[in-house]
PDB file of N, CA, C and O in Angstrom:
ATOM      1  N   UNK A   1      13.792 -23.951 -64.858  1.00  0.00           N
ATOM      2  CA  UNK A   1      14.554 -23.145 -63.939  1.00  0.00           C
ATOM      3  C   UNK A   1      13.651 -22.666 -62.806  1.00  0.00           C
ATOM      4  O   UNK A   1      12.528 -22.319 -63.171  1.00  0.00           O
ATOM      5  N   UNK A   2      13.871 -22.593 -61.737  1.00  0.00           N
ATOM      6  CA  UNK A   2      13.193 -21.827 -60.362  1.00  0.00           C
ATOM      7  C   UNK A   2      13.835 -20.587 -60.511  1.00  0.00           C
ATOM      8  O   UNK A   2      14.968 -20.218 -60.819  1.00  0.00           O
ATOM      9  N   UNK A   3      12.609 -19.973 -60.153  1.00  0.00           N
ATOM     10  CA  UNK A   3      12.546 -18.295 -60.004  1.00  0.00           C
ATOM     11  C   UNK A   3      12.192 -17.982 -58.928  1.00  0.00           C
ATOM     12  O   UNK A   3      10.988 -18.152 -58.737  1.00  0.00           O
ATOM     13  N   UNK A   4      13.001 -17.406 -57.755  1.00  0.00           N
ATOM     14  CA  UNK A   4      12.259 -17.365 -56.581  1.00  0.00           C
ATOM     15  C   UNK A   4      12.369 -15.348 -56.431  1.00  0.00           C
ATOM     16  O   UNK A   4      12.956 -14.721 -57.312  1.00  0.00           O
ATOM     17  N   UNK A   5      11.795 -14.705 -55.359  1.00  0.00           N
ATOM     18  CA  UNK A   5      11.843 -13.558 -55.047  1.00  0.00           C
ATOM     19  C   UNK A   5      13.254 -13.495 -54.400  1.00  0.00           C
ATOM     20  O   UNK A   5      13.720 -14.633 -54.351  1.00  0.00           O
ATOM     21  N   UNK A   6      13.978 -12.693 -53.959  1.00  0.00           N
ATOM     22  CA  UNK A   6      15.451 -12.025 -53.291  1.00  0.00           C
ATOM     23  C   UNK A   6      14.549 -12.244 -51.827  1.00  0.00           C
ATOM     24  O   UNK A   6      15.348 -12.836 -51.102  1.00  0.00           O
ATOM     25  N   UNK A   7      13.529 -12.089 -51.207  1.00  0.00           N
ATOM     26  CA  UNK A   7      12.954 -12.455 -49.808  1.00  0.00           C
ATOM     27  C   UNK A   7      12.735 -13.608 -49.634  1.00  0.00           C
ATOM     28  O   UNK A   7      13.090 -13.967 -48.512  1.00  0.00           O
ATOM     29  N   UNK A   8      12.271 -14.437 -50.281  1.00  0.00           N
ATOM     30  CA  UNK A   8      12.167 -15.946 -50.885  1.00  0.00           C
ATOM     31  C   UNK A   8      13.778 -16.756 -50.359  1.00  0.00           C
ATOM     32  O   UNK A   8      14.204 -17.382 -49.389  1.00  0.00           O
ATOM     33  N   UNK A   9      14.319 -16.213 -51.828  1.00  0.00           N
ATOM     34  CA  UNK A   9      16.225 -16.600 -51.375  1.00  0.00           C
ATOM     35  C   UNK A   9      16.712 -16.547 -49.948  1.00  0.00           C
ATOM     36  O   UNK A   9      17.263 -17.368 -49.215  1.00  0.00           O
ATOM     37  N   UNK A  10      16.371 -15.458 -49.827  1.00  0.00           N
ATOM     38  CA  UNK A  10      17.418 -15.063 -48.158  1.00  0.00           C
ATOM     39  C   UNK A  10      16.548 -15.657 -47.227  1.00  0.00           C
ATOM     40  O   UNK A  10      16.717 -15.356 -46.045  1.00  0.00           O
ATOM     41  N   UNK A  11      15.519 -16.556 -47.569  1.00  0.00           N
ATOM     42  CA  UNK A  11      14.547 -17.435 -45.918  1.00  0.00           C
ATOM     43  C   UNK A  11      14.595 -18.725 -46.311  1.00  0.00           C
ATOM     44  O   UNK A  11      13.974 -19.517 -45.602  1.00  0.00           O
ATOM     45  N   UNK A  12      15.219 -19.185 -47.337  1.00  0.00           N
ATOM     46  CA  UNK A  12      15.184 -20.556 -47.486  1.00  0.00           C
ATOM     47  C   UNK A  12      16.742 -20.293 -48.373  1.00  0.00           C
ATOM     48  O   UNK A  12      16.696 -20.651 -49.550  1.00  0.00           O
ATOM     49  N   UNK A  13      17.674 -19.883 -48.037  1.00  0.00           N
ATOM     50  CA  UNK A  13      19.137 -19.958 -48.870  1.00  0.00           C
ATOM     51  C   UNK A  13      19.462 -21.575 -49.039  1.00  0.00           C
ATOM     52  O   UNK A  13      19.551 -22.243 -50.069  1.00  0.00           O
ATOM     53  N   UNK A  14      19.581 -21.886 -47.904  1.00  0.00           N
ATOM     54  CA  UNK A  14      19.879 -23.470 -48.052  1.00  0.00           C
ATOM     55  C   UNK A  14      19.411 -24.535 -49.023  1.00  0.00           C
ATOM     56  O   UNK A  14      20.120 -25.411 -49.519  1.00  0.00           O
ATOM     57  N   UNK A  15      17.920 -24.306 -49.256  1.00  0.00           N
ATOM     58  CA  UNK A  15      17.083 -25.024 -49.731  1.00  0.00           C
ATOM     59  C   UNK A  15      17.541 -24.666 -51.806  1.00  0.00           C
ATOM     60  O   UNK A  15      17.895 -25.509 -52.630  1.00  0.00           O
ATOM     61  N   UNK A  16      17.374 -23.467 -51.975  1.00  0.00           N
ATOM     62  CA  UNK A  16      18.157 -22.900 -52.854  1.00  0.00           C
ATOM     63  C   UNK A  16      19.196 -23.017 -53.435  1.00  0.00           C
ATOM     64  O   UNK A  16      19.362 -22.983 -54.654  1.00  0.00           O
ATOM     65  N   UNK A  17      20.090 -23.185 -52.496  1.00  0.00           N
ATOM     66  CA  UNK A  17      21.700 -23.206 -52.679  1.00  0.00           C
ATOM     67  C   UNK A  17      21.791 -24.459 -53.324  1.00  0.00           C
ATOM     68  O   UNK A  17      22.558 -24.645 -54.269  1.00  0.00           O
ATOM     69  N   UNK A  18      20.749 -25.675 -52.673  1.00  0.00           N
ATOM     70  CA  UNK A  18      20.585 -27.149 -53.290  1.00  0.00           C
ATOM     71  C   UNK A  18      20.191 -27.066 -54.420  1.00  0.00           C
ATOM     72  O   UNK A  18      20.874 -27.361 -55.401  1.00  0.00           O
ATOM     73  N   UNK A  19      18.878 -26.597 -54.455  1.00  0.00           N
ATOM     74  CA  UNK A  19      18.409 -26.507 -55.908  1.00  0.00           C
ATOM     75  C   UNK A  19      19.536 -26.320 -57.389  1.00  0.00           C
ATOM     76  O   UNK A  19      19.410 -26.844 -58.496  1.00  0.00           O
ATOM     77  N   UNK A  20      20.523 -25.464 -56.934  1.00  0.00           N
ATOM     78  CA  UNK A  20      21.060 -24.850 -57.834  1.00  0.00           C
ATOM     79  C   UNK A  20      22.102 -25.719 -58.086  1.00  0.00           C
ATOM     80  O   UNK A  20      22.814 -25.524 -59.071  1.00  0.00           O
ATOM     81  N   UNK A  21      22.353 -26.912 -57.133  1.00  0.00           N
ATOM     82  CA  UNK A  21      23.356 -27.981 -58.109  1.00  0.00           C
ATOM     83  C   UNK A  21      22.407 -28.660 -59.397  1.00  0.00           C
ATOM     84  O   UNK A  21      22.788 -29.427 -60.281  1.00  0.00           O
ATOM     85  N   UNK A  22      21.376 -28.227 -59.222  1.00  0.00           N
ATOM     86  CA  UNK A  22      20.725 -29.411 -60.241  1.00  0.00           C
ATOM     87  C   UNK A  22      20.294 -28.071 -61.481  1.00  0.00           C
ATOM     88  O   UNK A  22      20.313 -28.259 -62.698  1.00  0.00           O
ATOM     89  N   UNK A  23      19.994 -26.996 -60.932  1.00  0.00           N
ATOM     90  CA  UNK A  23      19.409 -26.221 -62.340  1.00  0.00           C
ATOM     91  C   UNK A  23      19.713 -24.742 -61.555  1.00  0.00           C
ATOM     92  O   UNK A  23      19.618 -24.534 -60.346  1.00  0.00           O
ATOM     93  N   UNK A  24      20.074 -23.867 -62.522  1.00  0.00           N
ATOM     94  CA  UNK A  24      20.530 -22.589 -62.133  1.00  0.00           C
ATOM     95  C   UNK A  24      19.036 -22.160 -61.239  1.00  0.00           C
ATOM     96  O   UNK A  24      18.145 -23.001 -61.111  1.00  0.00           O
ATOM     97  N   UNK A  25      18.925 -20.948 -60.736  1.00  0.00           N
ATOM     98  CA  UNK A  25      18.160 -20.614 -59.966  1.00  0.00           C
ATOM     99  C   UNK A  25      18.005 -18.950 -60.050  1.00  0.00           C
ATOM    100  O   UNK A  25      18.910 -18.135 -59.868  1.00  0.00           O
ATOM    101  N   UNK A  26      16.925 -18.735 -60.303  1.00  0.00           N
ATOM    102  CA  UNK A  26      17.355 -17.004 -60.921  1.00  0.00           C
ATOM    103  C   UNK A  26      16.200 -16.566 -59.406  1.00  0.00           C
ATOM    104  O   UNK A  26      15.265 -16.993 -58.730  1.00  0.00           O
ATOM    105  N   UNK A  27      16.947 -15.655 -59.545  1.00  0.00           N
ATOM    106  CA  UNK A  27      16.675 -14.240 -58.095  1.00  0.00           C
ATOM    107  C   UNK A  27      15.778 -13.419 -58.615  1.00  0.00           C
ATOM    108  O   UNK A  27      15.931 -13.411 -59.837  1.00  0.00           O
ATOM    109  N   UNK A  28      15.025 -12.813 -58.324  1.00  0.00           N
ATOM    110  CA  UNK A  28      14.212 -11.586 -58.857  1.00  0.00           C
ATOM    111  C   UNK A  28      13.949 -10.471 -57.621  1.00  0.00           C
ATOM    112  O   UNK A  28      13.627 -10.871 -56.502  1.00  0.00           O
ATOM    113  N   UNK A  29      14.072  -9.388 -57.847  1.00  0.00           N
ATOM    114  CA  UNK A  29      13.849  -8.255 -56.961  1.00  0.00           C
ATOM    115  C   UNK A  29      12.977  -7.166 -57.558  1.00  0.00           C
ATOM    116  O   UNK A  29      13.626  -6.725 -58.507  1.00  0.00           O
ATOM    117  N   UNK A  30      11.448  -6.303 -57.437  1.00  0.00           N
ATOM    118  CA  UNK A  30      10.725  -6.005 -57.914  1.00  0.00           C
ATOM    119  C   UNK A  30      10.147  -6.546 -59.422  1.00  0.00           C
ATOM    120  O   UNK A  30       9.646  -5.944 -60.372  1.00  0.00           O
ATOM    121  N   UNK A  31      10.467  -7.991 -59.174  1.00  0.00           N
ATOM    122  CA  UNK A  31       9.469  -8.492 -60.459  1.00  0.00           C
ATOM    123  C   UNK A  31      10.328  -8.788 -61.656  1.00  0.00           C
ATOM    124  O   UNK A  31       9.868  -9.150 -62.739  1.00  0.00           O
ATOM    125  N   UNK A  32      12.168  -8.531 -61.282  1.00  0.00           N
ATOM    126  CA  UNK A  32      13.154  -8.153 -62.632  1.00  0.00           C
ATOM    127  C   UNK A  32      13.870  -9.387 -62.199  1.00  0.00           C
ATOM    128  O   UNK A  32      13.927  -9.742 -61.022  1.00  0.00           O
ATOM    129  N   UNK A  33      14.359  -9.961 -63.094  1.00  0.00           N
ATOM    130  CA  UNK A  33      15.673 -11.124 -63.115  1.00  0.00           C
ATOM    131  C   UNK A  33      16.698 -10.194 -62.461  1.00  0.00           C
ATOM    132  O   UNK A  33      16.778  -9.131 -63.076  1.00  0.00           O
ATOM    133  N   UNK A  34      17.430 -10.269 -61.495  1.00  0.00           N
ATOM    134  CA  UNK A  34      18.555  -9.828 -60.873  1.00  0.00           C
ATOM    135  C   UNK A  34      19.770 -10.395 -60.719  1.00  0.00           C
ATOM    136  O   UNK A  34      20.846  -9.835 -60.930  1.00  0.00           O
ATOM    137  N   UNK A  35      19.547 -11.890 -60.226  1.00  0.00           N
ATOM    138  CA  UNK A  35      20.663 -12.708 -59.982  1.00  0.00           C
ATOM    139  C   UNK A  35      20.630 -14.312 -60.853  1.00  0.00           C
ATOM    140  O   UNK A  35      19.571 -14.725 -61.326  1.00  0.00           O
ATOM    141  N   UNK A  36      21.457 -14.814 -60.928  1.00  0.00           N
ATOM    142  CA  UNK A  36      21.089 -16.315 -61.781  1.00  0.00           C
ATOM    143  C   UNK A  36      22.469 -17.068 -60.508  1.00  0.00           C
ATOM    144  O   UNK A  36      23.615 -16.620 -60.467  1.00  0.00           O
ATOM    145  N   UNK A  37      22.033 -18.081 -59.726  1.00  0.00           N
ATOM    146  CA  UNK A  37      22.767 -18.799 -58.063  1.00  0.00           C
ATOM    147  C   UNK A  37      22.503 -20.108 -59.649  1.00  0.00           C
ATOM    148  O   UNK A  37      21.594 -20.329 -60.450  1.00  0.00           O
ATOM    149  N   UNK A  38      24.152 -20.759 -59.339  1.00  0.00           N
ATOM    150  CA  UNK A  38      24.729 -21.842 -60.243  1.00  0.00           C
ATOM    151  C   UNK A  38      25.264 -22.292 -59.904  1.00  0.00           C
ATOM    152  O   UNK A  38      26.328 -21.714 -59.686  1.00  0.00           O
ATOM    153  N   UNK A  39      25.171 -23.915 -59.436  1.00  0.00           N
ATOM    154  CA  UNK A  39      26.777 -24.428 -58.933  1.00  0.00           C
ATOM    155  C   UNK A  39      28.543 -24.156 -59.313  1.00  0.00           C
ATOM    156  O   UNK A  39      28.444 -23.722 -60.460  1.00  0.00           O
ATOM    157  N   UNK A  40      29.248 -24.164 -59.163  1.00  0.00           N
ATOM    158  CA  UNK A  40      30.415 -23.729 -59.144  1.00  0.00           C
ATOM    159  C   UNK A  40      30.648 -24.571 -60.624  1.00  0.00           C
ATOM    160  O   UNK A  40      30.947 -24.151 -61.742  1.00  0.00           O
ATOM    161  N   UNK A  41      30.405 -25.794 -60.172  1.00  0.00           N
ATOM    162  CA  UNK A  41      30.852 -27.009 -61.792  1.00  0.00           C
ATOM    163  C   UNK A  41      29.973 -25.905 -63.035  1.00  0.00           C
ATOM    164  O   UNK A  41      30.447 -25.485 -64.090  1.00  0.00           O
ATOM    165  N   UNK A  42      28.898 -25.707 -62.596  1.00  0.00           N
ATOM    166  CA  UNK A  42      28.507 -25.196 -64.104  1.00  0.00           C
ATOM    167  C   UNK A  42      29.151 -23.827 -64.259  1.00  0.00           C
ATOM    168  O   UNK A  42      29.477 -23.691 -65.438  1.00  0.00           O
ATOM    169  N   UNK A  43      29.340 -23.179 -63.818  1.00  0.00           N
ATOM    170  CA  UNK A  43      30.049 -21.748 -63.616  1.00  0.00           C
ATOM    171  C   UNK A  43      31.298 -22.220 -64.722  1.00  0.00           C
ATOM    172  O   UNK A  43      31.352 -21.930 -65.918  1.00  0.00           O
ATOM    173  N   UNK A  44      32.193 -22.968 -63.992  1.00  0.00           N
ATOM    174  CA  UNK A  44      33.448 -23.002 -64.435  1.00  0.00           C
ATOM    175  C   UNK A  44      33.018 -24.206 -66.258  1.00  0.00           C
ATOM    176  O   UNK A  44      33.775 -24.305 -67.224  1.00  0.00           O
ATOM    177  N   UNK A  45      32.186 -24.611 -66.163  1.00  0.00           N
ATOM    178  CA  UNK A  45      31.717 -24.966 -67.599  1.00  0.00           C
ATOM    179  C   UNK A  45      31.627 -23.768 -68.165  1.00  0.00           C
ATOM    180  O   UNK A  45      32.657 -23.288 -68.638  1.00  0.00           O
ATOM    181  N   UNK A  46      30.339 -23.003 -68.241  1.00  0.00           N
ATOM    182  CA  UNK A  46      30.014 -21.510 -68.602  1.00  0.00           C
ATOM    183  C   UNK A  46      31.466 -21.047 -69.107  1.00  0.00           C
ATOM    184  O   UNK A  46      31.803 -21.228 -70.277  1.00  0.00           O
ATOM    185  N   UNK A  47      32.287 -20.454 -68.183  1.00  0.00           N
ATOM    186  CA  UNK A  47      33.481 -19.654 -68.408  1.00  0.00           C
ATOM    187  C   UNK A  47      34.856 -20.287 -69.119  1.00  0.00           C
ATOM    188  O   UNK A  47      35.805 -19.771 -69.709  1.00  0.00           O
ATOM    189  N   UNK A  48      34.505 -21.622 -68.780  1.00  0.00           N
ATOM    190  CA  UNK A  48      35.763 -22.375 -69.571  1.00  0.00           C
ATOM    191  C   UNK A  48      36.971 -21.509 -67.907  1.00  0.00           C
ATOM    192  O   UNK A  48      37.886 -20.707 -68.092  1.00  0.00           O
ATOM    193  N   UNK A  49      36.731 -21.789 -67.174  1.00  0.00           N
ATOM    194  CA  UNK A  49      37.438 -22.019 -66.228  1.00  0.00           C
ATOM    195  C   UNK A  49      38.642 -22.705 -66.711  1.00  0.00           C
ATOM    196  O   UNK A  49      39.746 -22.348 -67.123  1.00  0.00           O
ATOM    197  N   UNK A  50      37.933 -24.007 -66.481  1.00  0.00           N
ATOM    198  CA  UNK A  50      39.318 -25.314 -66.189  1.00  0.00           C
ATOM    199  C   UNK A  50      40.110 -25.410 -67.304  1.00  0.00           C
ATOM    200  O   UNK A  50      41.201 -25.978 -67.253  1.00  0.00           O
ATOM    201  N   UNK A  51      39.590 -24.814 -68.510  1.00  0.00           N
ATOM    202  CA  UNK A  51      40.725 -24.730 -69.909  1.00  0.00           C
ATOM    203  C   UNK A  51      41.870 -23.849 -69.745  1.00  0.00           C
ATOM    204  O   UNK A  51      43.004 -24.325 -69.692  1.00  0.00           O
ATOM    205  N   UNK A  52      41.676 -22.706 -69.668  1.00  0.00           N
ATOM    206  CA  UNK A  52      42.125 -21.888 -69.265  1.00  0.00           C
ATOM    207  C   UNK A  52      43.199 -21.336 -67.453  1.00  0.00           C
ATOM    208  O   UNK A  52      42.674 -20.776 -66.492  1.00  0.00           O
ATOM    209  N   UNK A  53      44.242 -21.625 -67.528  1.00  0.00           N
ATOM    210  CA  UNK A  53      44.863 -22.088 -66.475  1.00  0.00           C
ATOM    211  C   UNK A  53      45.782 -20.699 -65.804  1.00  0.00           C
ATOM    212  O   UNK A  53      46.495 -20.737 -64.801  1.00  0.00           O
ATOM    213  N   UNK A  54      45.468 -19.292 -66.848  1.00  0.00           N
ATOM    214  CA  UNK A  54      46.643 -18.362 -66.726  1.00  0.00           C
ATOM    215  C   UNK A  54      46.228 -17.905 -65.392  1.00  0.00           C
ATOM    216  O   UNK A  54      45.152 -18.092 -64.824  1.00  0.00           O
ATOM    217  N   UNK A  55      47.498 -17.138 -64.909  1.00  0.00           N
ATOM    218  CA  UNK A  55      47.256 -16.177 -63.479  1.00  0.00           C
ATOM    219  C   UNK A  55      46.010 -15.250 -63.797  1.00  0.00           C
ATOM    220  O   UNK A  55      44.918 -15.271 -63.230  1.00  0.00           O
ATOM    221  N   UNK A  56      46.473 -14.338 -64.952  1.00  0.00           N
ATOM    222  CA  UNK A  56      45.484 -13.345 -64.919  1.00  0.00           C
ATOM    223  C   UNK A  56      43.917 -13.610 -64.413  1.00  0.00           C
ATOM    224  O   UNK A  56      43.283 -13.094 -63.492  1.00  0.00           O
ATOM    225  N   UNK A  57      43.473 -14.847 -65.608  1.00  0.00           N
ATOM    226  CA  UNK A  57      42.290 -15.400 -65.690  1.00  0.00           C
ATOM    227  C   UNK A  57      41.831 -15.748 -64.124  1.00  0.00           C
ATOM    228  O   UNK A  57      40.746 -15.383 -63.671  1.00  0.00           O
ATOM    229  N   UNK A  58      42.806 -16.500 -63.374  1.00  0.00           N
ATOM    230  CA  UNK A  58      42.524 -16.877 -62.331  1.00  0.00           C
ATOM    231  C   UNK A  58      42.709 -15.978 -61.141  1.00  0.00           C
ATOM    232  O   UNK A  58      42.576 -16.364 -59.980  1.00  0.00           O
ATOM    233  N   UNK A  59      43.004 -14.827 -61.479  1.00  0.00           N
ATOM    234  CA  UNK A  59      42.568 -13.517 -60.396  1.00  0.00           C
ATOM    235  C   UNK A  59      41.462 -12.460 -60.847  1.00  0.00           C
ATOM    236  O   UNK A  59      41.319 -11.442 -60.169  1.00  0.00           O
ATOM    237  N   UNK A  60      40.679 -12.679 -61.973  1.00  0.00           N
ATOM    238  CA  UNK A  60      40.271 -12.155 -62.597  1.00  0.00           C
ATOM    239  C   UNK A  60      38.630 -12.851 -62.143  1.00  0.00           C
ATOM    240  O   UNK A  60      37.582 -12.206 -62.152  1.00  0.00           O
ATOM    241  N   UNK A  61      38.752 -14.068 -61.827  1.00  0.00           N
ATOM    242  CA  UNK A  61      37.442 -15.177 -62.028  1.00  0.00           C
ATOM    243  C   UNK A  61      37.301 -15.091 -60.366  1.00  0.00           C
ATOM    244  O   UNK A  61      36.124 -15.137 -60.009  1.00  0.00           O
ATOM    245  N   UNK A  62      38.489 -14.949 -59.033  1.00  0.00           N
ATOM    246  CA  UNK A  62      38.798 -14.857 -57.887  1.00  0.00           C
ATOM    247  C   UNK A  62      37.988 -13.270 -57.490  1.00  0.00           C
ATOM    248  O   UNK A  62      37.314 -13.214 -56.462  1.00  0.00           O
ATOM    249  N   UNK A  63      38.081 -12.456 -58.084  1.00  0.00           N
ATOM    250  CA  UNK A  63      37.431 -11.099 -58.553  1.00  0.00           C
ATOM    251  C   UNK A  63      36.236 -10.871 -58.310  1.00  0.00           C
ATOM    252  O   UNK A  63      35.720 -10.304 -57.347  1.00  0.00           O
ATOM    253  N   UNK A  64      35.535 -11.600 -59.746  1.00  0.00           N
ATOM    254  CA  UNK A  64      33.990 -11.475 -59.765  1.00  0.00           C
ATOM    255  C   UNK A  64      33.420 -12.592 -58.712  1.00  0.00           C
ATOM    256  O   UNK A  64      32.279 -12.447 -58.272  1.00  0.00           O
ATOM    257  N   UNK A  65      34.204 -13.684 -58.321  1.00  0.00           N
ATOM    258  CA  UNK A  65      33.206 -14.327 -57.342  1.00  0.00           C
ATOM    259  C   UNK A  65      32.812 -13.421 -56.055  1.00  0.00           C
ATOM    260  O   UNK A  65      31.701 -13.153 -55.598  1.00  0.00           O
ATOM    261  N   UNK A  66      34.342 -12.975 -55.557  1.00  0.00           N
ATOM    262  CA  UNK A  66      34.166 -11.966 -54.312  1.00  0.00           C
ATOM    263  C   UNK A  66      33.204 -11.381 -54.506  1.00  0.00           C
ATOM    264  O   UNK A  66      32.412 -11.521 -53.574  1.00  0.00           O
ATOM    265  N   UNK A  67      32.744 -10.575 -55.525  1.00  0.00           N
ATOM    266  CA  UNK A  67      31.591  -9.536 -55.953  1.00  0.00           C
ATOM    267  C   UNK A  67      30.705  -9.732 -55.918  1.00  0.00           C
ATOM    268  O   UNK A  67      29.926  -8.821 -55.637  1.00  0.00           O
ATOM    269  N   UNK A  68      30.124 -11.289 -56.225  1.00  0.00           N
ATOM    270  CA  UNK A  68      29.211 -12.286 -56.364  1.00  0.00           C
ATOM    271  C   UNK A  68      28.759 -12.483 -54.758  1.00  0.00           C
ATOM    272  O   UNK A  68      27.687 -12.086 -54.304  1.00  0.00           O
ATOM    273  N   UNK A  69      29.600 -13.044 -54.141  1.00  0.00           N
ATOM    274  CA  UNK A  69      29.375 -13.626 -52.969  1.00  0.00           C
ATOM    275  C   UNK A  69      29.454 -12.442 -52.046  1.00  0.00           C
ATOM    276  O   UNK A  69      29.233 -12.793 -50.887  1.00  0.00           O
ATOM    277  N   UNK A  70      29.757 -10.832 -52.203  1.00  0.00           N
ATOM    278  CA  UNK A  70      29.304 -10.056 -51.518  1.00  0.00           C
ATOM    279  C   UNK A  70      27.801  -9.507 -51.749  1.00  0.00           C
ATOM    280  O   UNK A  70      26.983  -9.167 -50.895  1.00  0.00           O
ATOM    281  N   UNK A  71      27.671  -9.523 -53.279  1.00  0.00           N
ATOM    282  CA  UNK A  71      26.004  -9.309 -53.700  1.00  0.00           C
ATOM    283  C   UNK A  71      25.019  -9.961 -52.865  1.00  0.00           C
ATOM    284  O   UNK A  71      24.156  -9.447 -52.154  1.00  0.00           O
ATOM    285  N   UNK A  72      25.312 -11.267 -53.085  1.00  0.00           N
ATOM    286  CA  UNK A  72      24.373 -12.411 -52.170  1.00  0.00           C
ATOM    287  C   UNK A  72      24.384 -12.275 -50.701  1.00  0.00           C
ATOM    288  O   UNK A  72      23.413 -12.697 -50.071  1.00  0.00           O
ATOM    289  N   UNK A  73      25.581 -11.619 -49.964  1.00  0.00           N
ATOM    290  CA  UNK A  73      25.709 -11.393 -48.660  1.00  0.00           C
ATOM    291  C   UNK A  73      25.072 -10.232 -48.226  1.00  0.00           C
ATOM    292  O   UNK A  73      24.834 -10.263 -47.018  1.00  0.00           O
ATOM    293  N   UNK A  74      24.646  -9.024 -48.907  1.00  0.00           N
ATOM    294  CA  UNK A  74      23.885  -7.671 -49.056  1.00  0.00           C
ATOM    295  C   UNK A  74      22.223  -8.479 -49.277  1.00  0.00           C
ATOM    296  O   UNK A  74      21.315  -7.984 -48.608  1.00  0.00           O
ATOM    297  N   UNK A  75      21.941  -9.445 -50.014  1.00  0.00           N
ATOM    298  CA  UNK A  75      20.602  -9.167 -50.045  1.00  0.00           C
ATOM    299  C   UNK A  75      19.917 -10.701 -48.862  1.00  0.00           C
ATOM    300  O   UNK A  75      18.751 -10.794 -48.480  1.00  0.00           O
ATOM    301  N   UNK A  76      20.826 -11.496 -48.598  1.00  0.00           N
ATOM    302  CA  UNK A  76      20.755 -12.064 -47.550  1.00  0.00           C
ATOM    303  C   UNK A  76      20.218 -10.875 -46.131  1.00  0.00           C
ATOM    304  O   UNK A  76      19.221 -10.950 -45.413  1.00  0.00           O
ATOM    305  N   UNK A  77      21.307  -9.875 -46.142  1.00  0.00           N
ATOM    306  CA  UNK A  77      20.877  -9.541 -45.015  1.00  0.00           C
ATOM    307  C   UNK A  77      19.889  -8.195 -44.632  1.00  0.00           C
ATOM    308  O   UNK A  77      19.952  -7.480 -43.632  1.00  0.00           O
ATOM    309  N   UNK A  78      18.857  -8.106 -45.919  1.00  0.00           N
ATOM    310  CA  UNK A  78      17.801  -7.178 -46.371  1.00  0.00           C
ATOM    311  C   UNK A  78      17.189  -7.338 -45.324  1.00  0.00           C
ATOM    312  O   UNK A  78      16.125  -6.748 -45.134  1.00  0.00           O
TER     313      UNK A  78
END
């Protein structure tokens, strides 16, 4: 797995964002695991996404990405 710093991430996102189709990619901020950046396919492996087809589930999973992808948008712009 690559471990990069949260200053690291946000100056090479791109480069990162690649990495992470092939192997998760964990974030660190003062030295601590913070974030784990995963392609979407493994995500929805992880969660059993695609088994699972109900509304709830699927406003529920719509939810935490927003949260996700606002986290990453906060330390992007540190």
């Amino acid at each position: 797995m690559t471990r990069v710093t949260a200053t690291e991430f946000k100056n090479n996102i791109g480069a990162f964002s690649d990495a992470a189709m092939q192997e998760p990619v964990i974030i660190t901020s003062h030295q601590r695991d913070r974030l784990v950046l995963l392609s979407a396919d493994e995500y929805r492996r992880l969660t059993g996404a695609m088994q699972d087809g109900s509304d709830d589930r699927k406003k529920r999973l719509r939810e935490q990405v927003e949260y996700h992808r606002n986290t990453i948008q906060e330390l992007a712009n540190r």
